[in-house]
N, CA, C and O atoms as a printed pandas DataFrame, in Angstrom:
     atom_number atom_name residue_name chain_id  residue_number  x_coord  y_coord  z_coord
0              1         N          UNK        A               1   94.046  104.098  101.932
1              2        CA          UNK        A               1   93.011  103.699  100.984
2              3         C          UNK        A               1   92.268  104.967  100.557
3              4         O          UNK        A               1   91.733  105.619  101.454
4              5         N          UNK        A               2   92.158  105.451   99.119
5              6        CA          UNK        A               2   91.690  106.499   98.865
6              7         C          UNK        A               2   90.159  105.824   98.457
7              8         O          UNK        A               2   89.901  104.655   98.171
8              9         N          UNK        A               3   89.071  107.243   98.560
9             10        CA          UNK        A               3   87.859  106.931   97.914
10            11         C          UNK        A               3   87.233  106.838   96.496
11            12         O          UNK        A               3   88.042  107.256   95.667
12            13         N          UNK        A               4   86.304  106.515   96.054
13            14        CA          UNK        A               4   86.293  106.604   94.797
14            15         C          UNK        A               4   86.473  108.252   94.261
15            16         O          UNK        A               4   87.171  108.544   93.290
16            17         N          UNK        A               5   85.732  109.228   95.057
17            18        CA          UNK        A               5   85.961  110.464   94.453
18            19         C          UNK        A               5   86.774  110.874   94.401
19            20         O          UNK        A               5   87.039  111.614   93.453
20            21         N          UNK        A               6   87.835  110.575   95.615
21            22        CA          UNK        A               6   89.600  110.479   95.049
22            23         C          UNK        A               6   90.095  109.835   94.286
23            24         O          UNK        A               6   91.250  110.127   93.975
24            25         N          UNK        A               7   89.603  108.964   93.808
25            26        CA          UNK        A               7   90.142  108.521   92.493
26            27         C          UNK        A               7   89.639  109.107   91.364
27            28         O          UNK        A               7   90.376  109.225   90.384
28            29         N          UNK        A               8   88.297  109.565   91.331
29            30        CA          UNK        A               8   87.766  110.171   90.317
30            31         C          UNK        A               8   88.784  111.534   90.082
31            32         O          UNK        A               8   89.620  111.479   89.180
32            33         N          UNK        A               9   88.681  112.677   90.881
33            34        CA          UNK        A               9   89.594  113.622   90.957
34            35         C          UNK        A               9   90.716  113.208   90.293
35            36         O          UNK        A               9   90.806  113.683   89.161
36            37         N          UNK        A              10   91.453  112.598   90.572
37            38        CA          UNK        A              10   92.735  112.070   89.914
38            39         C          UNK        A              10   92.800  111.865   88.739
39            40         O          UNK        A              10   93.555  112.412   87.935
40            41         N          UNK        A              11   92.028  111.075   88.550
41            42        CA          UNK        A              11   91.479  110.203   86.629
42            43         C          UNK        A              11   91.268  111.891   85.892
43            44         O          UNK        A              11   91.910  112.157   84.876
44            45         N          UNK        A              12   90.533  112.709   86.377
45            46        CA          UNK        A              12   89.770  113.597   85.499
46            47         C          UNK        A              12   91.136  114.359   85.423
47            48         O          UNK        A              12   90.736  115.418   84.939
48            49         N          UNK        A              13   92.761  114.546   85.617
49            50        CA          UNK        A              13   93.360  115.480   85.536
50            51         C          UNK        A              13   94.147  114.651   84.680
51            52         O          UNK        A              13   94.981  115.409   84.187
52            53         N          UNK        A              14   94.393  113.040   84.070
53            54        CA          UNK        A              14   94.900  112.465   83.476
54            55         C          UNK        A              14   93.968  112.138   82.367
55            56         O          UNK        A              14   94.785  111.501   81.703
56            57         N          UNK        A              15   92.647  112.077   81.509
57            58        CA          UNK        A              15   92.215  111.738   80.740
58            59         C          UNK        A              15   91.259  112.647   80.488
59            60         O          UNK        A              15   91.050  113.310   81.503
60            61         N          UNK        A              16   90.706  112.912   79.741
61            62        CA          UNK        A              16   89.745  114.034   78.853
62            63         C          UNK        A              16   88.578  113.842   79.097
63            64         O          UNK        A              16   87.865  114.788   79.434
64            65         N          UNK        A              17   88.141  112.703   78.999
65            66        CA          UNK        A              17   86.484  112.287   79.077
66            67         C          UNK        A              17   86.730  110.860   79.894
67            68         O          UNK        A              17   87.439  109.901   79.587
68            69         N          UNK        A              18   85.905  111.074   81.013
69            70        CA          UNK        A              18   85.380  109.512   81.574
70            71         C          UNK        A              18   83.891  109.050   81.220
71            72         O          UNK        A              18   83.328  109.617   80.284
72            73         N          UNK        A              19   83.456  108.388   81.687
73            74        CA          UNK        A              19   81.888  107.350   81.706
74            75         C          UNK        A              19   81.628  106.521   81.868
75            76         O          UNK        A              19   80.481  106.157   81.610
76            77         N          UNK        A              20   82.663  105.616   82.465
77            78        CA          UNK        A              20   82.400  104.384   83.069
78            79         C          UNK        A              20   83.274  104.303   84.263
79            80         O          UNK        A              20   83.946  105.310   84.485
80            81         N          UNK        A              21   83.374  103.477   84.932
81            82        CA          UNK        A              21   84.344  103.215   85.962
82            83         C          UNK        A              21   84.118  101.622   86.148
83            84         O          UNK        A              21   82.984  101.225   85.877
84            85         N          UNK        A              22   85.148  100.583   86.616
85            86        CA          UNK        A              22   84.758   99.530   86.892
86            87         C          UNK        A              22   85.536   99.516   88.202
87            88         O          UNK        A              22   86.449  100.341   88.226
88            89         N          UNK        A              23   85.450   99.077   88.848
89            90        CA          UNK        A              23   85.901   98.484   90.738
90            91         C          UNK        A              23   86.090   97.454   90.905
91            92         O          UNK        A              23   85.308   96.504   90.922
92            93         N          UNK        A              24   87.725   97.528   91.127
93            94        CA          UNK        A              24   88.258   96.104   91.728
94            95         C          UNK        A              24   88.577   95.991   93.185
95            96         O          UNK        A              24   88.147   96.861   93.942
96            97         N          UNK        A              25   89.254   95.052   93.624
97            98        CA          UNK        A              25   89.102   94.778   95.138
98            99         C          UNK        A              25   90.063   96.020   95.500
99           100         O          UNK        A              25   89.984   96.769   96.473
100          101         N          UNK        A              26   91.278   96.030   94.116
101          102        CA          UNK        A              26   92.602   97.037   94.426
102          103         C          UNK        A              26   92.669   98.395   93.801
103          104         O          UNK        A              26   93.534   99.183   94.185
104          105         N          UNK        A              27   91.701   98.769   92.736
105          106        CA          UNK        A              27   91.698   99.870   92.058
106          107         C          UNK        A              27   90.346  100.065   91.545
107          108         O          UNK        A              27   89.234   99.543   91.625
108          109         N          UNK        A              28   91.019  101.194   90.900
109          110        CA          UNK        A              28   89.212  102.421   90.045
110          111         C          UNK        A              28   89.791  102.681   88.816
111          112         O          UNK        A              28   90.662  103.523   88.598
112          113         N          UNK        A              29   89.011  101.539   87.611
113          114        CA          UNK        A              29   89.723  101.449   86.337
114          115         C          UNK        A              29   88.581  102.646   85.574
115          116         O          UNK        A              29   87.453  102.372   85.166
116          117         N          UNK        A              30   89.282  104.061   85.532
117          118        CA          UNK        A              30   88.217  104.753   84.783
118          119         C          UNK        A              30   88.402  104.964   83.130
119          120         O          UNK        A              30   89.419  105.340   82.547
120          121         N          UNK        A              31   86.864  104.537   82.455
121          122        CA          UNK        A              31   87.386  104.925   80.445
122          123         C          UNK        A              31   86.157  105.508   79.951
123          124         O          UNK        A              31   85.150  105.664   80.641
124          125         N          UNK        A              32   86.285  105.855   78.607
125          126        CA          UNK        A              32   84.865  106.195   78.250
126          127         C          UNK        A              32   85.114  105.300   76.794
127          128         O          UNK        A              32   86.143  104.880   76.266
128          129         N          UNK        A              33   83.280  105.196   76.310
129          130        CA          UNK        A              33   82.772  104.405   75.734
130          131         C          UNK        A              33   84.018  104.379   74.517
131          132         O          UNK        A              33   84.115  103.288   73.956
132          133         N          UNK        A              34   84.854  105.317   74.109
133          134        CA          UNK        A              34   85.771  105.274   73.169
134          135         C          UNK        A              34   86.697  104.584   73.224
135          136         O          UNK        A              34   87.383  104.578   72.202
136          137         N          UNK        A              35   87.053  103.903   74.117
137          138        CA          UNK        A              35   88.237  103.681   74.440
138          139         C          UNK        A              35   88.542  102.235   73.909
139          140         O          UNK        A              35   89.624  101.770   73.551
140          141         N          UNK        A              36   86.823  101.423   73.969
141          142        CA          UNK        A              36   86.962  100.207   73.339
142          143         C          UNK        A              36   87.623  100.297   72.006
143          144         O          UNK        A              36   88.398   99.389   71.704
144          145         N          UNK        A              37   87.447  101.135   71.289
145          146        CA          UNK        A              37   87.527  101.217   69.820
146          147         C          UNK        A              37   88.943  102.009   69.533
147          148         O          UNK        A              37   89.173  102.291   68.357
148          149         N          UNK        A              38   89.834  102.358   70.461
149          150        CA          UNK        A              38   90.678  103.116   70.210
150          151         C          UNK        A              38   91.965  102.191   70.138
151          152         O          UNK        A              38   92.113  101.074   70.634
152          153         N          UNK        A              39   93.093  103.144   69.195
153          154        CA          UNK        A              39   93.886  102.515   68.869
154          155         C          UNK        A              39   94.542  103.517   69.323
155          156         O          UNK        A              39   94.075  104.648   69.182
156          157         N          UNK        A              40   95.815  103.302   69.989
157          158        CA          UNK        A              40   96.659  104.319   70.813
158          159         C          UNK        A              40   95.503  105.228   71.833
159          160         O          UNK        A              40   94.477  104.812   72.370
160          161         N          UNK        A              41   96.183  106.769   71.855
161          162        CA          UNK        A              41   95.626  107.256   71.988
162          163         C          UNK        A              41   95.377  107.161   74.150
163          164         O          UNK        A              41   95.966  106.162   74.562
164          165         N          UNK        A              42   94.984  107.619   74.815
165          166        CA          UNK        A              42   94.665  107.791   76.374
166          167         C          UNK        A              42   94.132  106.404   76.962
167          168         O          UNK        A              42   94.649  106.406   78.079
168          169         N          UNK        A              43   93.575  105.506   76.881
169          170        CA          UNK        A              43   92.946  104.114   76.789
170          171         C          UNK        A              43   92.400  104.380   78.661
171          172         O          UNK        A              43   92.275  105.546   79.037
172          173         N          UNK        A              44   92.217  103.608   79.332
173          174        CA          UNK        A              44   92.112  103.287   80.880
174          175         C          UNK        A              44   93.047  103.811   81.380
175          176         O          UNK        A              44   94.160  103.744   80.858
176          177         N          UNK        A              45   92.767  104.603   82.760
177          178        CA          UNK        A              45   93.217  105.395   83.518
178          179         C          UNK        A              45   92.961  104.149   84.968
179          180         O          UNK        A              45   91.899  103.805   85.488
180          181         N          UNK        A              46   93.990  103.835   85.202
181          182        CA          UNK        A              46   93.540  102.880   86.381
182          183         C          UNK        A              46   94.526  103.526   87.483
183          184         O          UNK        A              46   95.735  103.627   87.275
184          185         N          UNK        A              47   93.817  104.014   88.839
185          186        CA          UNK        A              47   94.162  104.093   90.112
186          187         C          UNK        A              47   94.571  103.443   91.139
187          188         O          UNK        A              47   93.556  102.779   91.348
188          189         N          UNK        A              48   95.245  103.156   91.882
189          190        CA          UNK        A              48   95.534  102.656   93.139
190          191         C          UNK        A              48   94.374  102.812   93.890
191          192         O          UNK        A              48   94.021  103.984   93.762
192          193         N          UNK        A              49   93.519  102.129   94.697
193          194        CA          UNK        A              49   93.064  102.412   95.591
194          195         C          UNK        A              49   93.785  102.626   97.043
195          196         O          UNK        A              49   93.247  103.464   97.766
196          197         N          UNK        A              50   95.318  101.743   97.713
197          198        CA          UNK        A              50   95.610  101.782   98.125
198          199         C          UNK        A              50   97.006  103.215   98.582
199          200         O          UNK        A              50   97.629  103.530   99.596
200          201         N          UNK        A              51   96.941  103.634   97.341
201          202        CA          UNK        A              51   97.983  104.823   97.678
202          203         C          UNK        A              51   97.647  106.132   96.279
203          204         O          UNK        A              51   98.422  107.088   96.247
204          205         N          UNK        A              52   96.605  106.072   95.317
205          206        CA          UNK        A              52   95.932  106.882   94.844
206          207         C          UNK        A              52   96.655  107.050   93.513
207          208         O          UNK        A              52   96.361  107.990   92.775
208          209         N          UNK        A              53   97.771  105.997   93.127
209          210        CA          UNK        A              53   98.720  106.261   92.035
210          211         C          UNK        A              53   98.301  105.794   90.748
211          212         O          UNK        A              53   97.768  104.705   90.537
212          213         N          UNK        A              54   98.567  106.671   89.903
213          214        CA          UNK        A              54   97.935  106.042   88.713
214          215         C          UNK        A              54   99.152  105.186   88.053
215          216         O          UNK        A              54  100.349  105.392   88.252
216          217         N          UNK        A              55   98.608  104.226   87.263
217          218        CA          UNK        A              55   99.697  102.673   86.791
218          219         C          UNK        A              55   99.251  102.359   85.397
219          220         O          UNK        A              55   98.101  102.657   85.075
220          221         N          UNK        A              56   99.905  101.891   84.699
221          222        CA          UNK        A              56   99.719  101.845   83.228
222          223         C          UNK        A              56   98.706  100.411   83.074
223          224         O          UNK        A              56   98.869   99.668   84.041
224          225         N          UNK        A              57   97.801   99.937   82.156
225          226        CA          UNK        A              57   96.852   98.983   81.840
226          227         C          UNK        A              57   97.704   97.805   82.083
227          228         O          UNK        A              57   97.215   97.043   82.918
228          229         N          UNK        A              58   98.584   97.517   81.704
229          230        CA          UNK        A              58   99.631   96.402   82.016
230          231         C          UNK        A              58  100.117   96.553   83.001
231          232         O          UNK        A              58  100.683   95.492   83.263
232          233         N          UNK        A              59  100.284   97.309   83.839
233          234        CA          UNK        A              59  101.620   97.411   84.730
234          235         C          UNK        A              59  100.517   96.377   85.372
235          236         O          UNK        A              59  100.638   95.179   85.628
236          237         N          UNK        A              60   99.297   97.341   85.557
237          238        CA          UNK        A              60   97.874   97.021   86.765
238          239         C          UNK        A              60   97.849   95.513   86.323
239          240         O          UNK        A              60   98.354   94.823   87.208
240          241         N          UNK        A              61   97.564   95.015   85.594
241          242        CA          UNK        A              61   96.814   93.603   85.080
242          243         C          UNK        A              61   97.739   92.929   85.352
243          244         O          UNK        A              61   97.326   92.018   86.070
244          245         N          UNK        A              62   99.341   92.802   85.102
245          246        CA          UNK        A              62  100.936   91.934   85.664
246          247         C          UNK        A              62  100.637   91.872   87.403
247          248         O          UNK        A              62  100.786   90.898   88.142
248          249         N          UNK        A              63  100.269   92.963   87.683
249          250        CA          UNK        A              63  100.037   93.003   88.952
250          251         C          UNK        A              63   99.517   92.852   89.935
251          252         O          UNK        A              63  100.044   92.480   90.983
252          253         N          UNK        A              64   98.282   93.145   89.733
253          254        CA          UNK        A              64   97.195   93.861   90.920
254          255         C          UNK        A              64   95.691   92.562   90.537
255          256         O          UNK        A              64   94.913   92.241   91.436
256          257         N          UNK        A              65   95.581   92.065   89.248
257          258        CA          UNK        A              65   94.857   91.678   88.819
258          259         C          UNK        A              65   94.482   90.424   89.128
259          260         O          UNK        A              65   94.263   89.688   88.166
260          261         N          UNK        A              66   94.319   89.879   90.460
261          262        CA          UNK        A              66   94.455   88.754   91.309
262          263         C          UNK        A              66   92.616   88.624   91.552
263          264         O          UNK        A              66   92.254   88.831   92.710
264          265         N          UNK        A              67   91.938   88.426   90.923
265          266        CA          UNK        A              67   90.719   88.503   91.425
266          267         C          UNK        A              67   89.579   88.027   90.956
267          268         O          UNK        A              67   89.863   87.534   89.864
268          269         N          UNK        A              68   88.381   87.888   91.173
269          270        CA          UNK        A              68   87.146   86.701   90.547
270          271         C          UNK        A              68   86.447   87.985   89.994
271          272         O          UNK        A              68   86.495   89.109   90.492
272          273         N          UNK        A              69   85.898   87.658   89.050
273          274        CA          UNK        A              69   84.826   88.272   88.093
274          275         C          UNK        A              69   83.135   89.174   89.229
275          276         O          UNK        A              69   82.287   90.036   88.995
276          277         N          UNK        A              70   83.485   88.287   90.366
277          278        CA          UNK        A              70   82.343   88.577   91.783
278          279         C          UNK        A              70   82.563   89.497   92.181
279          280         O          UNK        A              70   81.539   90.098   92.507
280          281         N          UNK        A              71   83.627   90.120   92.399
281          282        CA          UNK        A              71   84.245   91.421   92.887
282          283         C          UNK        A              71   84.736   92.198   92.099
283          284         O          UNK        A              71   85.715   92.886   92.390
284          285         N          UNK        A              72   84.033   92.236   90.733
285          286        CA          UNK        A              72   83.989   93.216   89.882
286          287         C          UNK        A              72   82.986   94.240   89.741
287          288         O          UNK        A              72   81.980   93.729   89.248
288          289         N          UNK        A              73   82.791   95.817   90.027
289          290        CA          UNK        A              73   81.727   96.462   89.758
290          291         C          UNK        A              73   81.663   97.597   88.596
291          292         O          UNK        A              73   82.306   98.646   88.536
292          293         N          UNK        A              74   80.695   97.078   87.688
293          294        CA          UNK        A              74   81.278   97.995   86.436
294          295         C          UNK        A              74   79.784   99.210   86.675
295          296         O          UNK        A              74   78.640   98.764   86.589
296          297         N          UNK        A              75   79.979  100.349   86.898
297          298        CA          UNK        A              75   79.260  101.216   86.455
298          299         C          UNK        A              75   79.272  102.298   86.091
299          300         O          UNK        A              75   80.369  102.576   85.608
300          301         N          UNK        A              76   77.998  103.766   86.057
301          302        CA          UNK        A              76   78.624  104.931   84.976
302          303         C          UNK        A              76   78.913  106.057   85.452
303          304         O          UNK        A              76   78.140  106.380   86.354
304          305         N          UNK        A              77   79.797  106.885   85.200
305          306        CA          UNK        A              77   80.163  107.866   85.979
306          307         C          UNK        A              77   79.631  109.178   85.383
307          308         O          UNK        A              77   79.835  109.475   84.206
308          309         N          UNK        A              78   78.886  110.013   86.304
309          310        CA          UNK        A              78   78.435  110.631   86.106
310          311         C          UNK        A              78   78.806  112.223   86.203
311          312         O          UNK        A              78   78.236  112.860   87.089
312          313         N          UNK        A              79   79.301  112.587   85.741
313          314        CA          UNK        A              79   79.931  113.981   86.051
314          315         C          UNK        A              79   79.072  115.380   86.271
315          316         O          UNK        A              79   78.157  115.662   85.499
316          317         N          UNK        A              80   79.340  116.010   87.091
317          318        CA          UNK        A              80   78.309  117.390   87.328
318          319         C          UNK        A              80   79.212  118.817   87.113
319          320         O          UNK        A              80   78.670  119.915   87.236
């Protein structure tokens, strides 16, 4: 089980800009505010929590996406 800052680390070498992160029971879905509005282009960077791998928006959601709206934590990531 990796931590969030291991997942953060990870995300930041696959996508350009983060600022949000949301937390599921199984992963660390990281995007920034652009991403809503984007068409192609880098979209969600979602992590494994369990083995640190990054997985495509679909692969994750076919998959992993077993879970109640309660054990969702959406907040902002702050970079230094």
């Amino acid at each position: 089980m990796i931590s969030y800052i291991e997942a953060l680390k990870i995300a930041l070498q696959l996508k350009s800009r983060i600022d949000k992160c949301v937390e599921t029971p199984n992963a660390y879905l990281f995007k920034n505010a652009d991403d809503e509005y984007s068409i192609g282009g880098e979209g969600i960077c979602c992590i494994l929590k369990e083995n640190g791998k990054a997985i495509g928006t679909t692969a994750y959601y076919d998959k992993y996406a077993n879970y109640s709206d309660d054990e969702v934590k959406e907040f902002d990531v702050i970079i230094k």
